[in-house]
N, C-alpha and C positions, 0 to 999 in steps of 0.2 A: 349555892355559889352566887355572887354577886356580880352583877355587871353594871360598869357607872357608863353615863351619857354626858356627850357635849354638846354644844352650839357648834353647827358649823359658819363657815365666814358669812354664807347671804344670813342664815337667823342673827348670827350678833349686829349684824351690818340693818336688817328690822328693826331690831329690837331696839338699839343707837337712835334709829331715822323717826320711830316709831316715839319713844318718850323723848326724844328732843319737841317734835309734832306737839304730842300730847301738852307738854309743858309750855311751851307757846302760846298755843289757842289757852290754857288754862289761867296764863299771866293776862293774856290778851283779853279775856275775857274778863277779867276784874279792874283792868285798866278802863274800858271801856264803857262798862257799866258805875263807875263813878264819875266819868268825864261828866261835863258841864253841859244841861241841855241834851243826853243820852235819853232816848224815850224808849229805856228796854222795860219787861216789867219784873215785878219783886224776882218770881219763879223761874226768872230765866240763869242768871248764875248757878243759884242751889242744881239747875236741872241737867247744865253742861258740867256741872262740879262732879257731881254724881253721876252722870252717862260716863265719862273720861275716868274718873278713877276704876269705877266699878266693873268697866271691859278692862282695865291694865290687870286688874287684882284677879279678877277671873281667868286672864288667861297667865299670871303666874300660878295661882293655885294648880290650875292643871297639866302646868311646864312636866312633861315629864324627866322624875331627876336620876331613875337608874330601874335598874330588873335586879329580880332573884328568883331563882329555881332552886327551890327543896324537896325533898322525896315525894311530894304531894301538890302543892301547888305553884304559881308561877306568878310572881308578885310585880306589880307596876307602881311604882314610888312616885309620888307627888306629893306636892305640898297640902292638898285638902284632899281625903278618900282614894287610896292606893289601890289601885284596880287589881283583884285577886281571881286568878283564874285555876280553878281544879285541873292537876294534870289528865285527871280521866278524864276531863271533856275535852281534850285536845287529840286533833287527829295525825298534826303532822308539823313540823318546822323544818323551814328549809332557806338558805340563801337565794336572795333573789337580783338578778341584774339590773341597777338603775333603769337600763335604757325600757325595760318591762312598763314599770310605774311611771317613768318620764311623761305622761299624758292623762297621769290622772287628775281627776277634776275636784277641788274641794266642796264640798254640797252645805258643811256645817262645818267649821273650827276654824283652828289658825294657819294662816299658810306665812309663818316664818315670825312671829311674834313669840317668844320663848320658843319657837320648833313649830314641829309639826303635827298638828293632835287636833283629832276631831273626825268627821266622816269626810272619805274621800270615796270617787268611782273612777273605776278603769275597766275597758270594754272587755281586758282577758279576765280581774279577777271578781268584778263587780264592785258590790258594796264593799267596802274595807273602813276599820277603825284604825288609827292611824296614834301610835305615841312614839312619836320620832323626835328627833335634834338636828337631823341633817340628809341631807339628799343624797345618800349612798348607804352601802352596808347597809342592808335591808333584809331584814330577819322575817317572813314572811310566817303568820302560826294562823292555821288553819283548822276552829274547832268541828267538834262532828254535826253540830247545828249547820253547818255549811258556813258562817262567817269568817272573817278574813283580819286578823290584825296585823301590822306593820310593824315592828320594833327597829331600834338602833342602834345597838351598844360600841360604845368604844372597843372593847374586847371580842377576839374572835374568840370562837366555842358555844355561844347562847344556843346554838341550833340544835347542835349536837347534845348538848348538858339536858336539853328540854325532851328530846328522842331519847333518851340513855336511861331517864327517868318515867316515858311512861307508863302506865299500865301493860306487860305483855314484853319488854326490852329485855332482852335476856340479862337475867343478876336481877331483875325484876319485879319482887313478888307481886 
């Protein structure tokens, strides 16, 4: 079954704030370096050309853009390497309530540039990987290595669809 993801208003309202930023400093920066009397040197364009696009592209490649859970595994859809998780190695999904995650801390990724994706920590669940879209509806999946993913689907049922299919679910061979 499939489940799509959206932006919710603070990620589009990033993401907006974010490439209007990006393209500014990007204009500004070419303006600059051909003004008159500019003492920048050759590598400094190519270098902010490059840092600037290369974080936008990166963090759309890893925007995550929907789930799927089939008899066996449990698919993370992105634009560059769909993160695929075996249902056996799954121990548990469950709905979890914003106010839980409300404090968690980003250690690595994006906090609202295409979503939310990358490592976060929270004091109840620790380390967590995080491919979210928006700050609610929080799908919490818990493999038996002990780590912690966060999902976010538009559609309720991902929790259930994921439990109904594991290893040991009755109708479950």
């Amino acid at each position: 079954m499939n489940y799509t993801t959206s932006l919710d208003w603070i990620s589009k309202g990033v993401t907006i704030m974010i490439t209007f930023l990006f393209a500014t400093i990007f204009i500004s920066a070419f303006g600059f370096f051909w003004m008159p009397g500019a003492n920048v040197g050759p590598g400094a364009l190519p270098f902010i050309s490059a840092a600037l696009i290369g974080a936008y592209v990166f963090c759309m490649a890893l925007w995550p853009r929907g789930y799927a859970v089939s008899k066996e595994v449990l698919t993370i859809h992105r634009l560059i390497g769909n993160r695929v998780i075996a249902l056996k190695d799954i121990k548990a999904a469950f709905f979890v309530k914003p106010e839980e995650l409300r404090w968690s801390l980003r250690t690595f990724g994006s906090g609202g540039l295409f979503g939310y994706f990358g490592k976060f920590y929270n004091t109840k669940y620790g380390d967590m990987t995080w491919y979210a879209t928006r700050v609610s509806h929080f799908i919490m999946v818990e493999l038996k290595d002990g780590s912690h993913l966060v999902l976010t689907p538009d559609q309720d049922g991902l929790d259930s669809a994921i439990m109904t299919q594991l290893p040991g679910a009755p109708g479950v061979e």
